[in-house]
C-alpha positions in Angstrom: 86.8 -5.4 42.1 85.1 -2.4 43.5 83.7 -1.2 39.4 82.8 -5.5 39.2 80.5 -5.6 42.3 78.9 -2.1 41.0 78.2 -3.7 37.7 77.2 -6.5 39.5 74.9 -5.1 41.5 73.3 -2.6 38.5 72.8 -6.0 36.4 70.8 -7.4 39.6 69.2 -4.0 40.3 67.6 -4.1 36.0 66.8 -7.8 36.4 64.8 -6.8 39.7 63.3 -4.2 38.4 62.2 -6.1 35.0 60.5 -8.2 37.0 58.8 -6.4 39.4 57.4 -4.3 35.7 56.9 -8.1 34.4 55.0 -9.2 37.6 52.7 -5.9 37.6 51.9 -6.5 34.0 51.1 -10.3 34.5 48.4 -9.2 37.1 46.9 -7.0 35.1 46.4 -9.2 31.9 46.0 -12.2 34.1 42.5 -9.8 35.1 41.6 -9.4 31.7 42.1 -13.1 30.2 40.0 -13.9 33.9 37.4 -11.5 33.2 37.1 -12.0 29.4 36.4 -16.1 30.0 34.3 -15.2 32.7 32.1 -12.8 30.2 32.4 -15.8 27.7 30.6 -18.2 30.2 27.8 -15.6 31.3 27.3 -13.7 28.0 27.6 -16.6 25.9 26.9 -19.6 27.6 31.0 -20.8 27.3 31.0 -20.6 23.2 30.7 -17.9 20.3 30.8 -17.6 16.9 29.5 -19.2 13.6 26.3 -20.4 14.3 26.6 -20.4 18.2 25.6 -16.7 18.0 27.8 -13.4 19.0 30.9 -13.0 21.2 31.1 -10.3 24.1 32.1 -7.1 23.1 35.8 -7.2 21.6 35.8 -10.7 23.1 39.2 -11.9 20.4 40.8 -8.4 20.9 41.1 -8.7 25.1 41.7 -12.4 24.1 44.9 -11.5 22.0 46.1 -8.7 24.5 46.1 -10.8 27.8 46.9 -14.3 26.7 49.9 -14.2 24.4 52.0 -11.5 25.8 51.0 -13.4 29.3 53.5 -16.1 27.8 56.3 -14.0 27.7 55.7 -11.6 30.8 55.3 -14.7 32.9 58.9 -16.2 32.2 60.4 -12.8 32.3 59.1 -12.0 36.1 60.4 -15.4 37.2 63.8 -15.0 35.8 64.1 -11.5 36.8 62.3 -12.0 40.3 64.9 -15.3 41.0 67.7 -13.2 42.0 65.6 -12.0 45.4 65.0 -15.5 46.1 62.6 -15.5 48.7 61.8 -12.2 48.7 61.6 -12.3 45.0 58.7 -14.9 45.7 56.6 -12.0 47.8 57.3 -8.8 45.6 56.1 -11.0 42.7 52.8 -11.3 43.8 52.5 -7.8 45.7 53.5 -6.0 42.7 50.5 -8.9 40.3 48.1 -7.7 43.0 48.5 -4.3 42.6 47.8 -4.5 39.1 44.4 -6.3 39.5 42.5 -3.1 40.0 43.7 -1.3 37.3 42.8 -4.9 34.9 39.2 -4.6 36.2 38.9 -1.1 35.1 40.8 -1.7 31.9 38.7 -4.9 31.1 35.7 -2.5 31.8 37.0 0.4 29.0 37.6 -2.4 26.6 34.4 -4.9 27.0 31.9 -1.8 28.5 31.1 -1.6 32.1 28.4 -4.7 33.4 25.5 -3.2 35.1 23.0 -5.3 37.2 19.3 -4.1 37.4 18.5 -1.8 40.2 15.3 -3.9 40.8 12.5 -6.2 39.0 8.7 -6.0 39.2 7.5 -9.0 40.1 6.6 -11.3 37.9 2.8 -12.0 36.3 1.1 -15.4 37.3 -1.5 -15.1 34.4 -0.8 -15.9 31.0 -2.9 -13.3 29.1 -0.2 -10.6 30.6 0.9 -8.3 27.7 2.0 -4.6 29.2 -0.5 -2.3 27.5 1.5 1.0 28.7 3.6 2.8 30.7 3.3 6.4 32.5 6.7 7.6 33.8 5.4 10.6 36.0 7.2 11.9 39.2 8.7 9.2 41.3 6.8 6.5 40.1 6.3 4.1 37.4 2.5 3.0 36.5 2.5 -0.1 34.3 -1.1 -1.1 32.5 -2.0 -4.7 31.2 -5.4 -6.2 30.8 -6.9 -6.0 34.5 -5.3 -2.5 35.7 -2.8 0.0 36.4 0.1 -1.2 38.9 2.7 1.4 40.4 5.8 1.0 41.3 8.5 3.6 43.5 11.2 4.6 40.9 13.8 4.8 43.1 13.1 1.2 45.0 10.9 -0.8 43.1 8.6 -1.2 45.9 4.7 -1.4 44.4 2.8 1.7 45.3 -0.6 0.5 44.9 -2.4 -1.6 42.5 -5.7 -0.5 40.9 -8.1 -3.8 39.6 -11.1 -2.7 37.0 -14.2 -2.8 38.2 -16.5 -6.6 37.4 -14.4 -8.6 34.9 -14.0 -5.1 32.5 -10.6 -4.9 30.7 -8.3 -2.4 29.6 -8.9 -1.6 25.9 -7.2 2.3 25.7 -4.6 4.3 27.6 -2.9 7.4 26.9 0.3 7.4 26.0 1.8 9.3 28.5 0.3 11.2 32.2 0.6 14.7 32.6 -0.2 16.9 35.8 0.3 13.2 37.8 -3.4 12.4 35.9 -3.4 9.4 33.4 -6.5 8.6 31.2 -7.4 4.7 30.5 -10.8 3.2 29.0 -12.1 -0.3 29.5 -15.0 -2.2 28.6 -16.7 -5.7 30.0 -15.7 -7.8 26.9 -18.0 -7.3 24.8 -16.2 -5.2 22.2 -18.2 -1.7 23.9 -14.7 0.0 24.7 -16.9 3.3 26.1 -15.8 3.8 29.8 -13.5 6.5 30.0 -11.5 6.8 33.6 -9.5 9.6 34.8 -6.6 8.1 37.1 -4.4 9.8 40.0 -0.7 8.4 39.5 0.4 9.3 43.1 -2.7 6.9 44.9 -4.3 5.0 42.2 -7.4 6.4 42.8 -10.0 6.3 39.9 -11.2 10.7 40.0 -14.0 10.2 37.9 -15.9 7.5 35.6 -18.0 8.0 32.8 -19.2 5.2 29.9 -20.8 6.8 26.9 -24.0 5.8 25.8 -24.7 2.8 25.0 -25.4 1.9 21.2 -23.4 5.0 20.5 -19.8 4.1 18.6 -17.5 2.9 20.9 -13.4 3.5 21.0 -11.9 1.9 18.7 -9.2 -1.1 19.5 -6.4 1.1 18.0 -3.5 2.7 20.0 -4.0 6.6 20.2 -8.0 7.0 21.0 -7.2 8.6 24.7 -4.8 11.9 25.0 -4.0 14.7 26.8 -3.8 18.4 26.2 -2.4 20.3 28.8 -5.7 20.2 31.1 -7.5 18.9 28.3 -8.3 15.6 27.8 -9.7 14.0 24.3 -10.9 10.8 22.8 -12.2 9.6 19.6 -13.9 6.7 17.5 -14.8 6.2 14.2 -17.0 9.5 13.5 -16.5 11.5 17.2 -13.9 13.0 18.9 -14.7 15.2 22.4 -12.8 17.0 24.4 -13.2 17.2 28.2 -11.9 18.6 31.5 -9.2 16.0 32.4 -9.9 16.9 36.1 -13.4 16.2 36.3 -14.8 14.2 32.7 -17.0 17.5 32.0 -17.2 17.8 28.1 -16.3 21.0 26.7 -16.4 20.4 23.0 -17.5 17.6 20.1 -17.0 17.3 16.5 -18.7 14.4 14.4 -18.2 13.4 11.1 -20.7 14.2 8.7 -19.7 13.1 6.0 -19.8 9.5 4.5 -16.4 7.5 4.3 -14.9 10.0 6.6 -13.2 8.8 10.0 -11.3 9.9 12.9 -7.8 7.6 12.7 -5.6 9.2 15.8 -6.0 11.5 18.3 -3.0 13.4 20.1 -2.4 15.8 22.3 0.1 19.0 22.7 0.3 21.5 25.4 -1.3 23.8 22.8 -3.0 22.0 20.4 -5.5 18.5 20.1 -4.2 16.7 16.9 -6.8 14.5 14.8 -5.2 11.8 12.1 -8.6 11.8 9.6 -9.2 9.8 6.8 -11.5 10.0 4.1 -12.4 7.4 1.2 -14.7 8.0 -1.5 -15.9 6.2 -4.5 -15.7 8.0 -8.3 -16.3 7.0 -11.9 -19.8 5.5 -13.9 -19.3 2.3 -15.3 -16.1 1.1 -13.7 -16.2 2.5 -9.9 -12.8 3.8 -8.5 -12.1 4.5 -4.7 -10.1 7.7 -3.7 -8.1 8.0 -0.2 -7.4 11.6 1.1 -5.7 11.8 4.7 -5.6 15.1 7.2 -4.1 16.5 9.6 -6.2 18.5 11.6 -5.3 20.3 14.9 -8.0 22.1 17.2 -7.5 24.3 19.9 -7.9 22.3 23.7 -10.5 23.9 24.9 -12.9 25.2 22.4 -12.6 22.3 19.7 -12.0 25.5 17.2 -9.5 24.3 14.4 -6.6 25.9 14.4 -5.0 24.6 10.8 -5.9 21.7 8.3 -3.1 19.7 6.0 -3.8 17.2 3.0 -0.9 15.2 3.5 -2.1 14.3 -0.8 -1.8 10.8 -0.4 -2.0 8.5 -3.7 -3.8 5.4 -3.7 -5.4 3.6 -0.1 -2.8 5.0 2.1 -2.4 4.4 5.6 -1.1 7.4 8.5 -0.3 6.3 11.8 1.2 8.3 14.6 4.6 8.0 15.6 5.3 11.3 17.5 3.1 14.5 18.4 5.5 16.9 19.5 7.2 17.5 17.3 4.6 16.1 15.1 5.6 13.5 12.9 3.2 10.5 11.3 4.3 7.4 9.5 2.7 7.7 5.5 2.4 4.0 3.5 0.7 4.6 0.1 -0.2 1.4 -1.3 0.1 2.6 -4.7 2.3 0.5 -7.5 4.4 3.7 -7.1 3.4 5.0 -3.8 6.0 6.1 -1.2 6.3 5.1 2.4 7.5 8.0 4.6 8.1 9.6 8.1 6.6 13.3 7.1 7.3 15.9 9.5 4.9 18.8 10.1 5.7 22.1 11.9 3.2 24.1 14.8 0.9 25.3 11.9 0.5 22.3 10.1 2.6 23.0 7.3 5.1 19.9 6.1 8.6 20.6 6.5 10.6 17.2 6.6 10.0 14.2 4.4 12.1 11.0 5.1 11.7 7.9 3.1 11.5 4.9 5.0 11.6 2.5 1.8 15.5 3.2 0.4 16.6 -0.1 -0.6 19.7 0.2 1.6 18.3 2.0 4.7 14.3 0.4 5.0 13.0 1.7 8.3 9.9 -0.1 9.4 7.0 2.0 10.6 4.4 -0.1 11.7 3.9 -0.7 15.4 6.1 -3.8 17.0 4.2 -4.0 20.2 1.1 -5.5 19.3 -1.2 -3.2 22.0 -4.1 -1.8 21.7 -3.1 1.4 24.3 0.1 2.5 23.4 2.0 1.6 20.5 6.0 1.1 20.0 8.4 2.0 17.2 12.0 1.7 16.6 12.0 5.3 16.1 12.4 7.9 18.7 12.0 11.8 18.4 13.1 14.6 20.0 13.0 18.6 19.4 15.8 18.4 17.0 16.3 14.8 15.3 14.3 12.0 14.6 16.6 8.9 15.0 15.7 5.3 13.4 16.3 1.7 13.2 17.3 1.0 9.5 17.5 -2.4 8.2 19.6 -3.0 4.8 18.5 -6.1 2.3 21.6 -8.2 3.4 19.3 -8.4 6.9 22.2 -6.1 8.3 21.1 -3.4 11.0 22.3 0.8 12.0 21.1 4.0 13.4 20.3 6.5 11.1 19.8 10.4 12.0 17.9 13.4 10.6 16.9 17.0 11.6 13.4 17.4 12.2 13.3 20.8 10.8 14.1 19.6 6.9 14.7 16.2 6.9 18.7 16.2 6.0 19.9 12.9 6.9 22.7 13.5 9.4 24.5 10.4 10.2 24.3 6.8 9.5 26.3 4.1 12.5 27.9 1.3 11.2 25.9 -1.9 10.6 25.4 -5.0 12.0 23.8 -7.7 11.9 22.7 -7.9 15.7 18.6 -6.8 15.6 18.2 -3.4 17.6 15.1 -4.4 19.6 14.4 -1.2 21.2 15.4 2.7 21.2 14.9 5.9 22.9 16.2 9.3 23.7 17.6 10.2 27.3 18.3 14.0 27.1 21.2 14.4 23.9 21.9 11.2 23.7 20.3 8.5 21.7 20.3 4.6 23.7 19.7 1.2 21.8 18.9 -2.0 23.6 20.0 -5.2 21.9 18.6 -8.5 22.9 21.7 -11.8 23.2 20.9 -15.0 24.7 21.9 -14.1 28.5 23.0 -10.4 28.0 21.5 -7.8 27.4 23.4 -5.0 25.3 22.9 -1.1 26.0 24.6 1.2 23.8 24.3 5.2 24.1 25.3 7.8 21.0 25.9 11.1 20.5 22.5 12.2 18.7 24.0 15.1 16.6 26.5 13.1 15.1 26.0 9.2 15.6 29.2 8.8 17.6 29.0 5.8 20.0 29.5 6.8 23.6 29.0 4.7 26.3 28.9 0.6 25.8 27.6 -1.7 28.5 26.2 -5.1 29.3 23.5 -6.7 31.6 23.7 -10.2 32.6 20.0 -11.2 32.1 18.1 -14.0 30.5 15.9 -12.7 28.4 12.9 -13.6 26.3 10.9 -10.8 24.8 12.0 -9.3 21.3 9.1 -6.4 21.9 10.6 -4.6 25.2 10.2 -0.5 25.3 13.1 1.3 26.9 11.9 4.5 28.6 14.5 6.9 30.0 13.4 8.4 33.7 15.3 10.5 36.1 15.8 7.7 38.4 17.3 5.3 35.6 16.4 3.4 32.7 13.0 1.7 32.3 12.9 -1.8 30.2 9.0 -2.7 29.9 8.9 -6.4 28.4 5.8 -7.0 26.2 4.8 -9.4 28.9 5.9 -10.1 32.2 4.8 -13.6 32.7 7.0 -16.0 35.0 10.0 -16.1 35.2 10.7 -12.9 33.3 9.9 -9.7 35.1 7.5 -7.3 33.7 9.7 -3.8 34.8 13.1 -3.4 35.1 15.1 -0.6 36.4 18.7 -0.4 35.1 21.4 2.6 35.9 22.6 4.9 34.0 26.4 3.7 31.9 
């Protein structure tokens, strides 16, 4: 009798215990199935798939692990709780609730963490709103559209001050970043005469000094990159001039001018060290039967004697276009429009000599160089750059997208991501690691990877509806900047998001 109760009591003690284990685990997947539908009705608007558009992240996989082993862990924790009878009925659900914390975090390891925007600028009333720029200096973020600069506390949100143009004068240049908490900006009164050059403190607002070239003289042109800065050297260009000037005070301390016909200034950029010039040249050969020839330089002078420091021939074939995509390191964006001309991202070292050259037209890897934002201030790319790689958005013919990865100092392609054929709508570096923003209906997708070998690291999502395939993600030491090309209601112009 004594070995039967024992026995008894052991089978009682395993059915217990199975279904305290079975009650645990129904908590925890019970969390997941909970949370995955709930992602399903936010991320997706309650459908996904075929043509209703993507799932959440490894929406079918949490699916499959929560809801089918839910249908046997749910009969096992009644069975094996029914012995403790009405304590069975308590355990049950202490020992589910424990569990609930641990599904939240699992759910969060499987899907990626859900992040919620630290705050939102408000929205623009106008309708001719595009964002022209943005300065990320110190503690505040300065955002430029047509009618002036607006600022912003990093850390809150809260505007800092708002800066209107003078008369009815609108923004028609911007540099594309603010160093020494001084930003540069030009404007004009609408009649094309883009010539008043402005010198602007990020901390107040406060305009330090105006000046408007003469008038009759060329103007700057309605291309990104005719403002930079240099250190404490400041620089602008049109079509036959570039000048360099004290970014403290406007006083010119150097000017160049073409002098030659078919010659022109394309870019101007600006290194601690050096003033970069994008120039192109197009002349006419041949009796009879005329013929155009296209050569495009480099030049780079030093800041504050205009002296040139080095000259390259990037030996262009046919009418080829050079745009800017980074200055430091230097790398420009070549298109030869040649039946057999190449299109490439062509890297050149501190002396001007070329040292990388990575084709952007590979049937199976096409990365597009031209600028996606559409302003006339600062331009945007689906290429980011930093001292080491040069990281792109590659699109293959089946319309399928990835990340591809080079080093700078040769051009070696280092890694391609897998593909897919969600569009990467925007891209930058934040320290080592390489982030890509990816645009859904009501989500918006941030990924982060491991630059030096394309290894995905951090996945997360941001319940947001969303309507701009043009946004620039900036990293900033308070968070992550998204800039939408235009802020008009009810989107928000800036958003600040956390770190993943």
């Amino acid at each position: 009798m004594t070995r039967a109760k024992k026995s008894g009591r052991s089978v009682t003690a395993r059915r217990v215990a199975i279904g305290l284990v079975a009650a645990a685990a129904c908590g925890l997947l019970a969390t997941l199935l909970i949370r995955n539908f709930g992602a399903l009705g936010s991320e997706a608007g309650g459908s996904c798939g075929t043509r209703r558009g993507p799932c959440p992240n490894h929406w079918g996989l949490i699916f499959a692990l929560s809801f089918f082993p839910l249908m046997i862990l749910v009969p096992a924790a009644c069975y094996g709780l029914y012995k403790l009878g009405r304590l069975g009925w308590v355990a049950g659900p202490v020992a589910a609730a424990v569990c609930v914390y641990p599904g939240w975090l699992l759910f969060d390891v499987l899907h990626g963490p859900t992040l919620r925007f630290a705050w939102s600028a408000p929205s623009d009333r106008a309708s001719d709103t595009d964002t022209e720029g943005v300065w990320i200096t110190g503690d505040a973020v300065v955002r430029g559209k047509f009618d002036g600069l607006t600022a912003y506390a990093a850390g809150t949100g809260e505007q800092s001050w708002n800066s209107v143009l003078p008369g009815r004068d609108t923004l028609c240049a911007m540099s594309r970043t603010a160093e020494g908490g001084i930003g540069l900006i030009a404007h004009e009164p609408g009649s094309g005469q883009c010539g008043s050059l402005a010198a602007i403190d990020t901390a107040t607002g406060k305009t330090l000094w105006n000046r408007t070239l003469p008038i009759g003289r060329p103007a700057l042109t309605d291309k990104a990159d005719s403002l930079a800065i240099a250190g404490t050297t400041g620089a602008y260009r049109t079509n036959d001039t570039v000048e360099g000037f004290a970014v403290r005070d406007g006083k010119t301390l150097w000017k160049q001018e073409h002098k030659l016909n078919g010659c022109s200034f394309e870019w101007v950029a600006g290194t601690s060290a050096q003033v970069l010039l994008g120039e192109r040249c197009t002349r006419t050969t041949g009796t009879g039967v005329t013929a155009t020839t296209t050569s495009q330089l480099v030049r780079a002078v030093d800041p504050a004697t205009g002296r040139e420091l080095w000259k390259t021939d990037l030996r262009v074939v046919g009418n080829a276009n050079v745009d800017l995509v980074n200055a430091a390191p230097l790398v420009v964006a070549v298109r030869e429009s040649d039946a057999r001309g190449k299109k490439t991202l062509t890297v050149l070292d501190a002396q001007g000599r070329v040292t990388a050259t990575i084709p952007t037209d590979d049937p199976g890897r096409s990365i597009d160089t031209f600028d996606q934002s559409g302003s006339a201030a600062v331009p945007t790319r689906k290429i980011a750059v930093s001292a080491d790689t040069l990281v792109a958005v590659a699109r293959a013919d089946r319309g399928e997208n990835s990340l591809v990865g080079y080093r700078v100092s040769d051009g070696r392609r280092l890694w391609t991501t897998g593909t897919s054929r969600n569009t990467i709508d925007a891209i930058a570096f934040d320290g080592k690691d390489v982030l890509t923003l990816t645009t859904r209906f009501t989500t918006l997708q941030l990924r982060s990877y491991d630059s030096s070998m394309g290894k995905e690291m951090t996945s997360a999502v941001v319940p947001s509806r969303w309507n701009d395939s043009r946004p620039r993600l900036l990293a900033s030491p308070a968070g992550l900047i998204i800039a939408s090309s235009s802020g008009r209601t009810p989107y928000a112009p800036l958003k600040m998001l956390p770190r993943p």
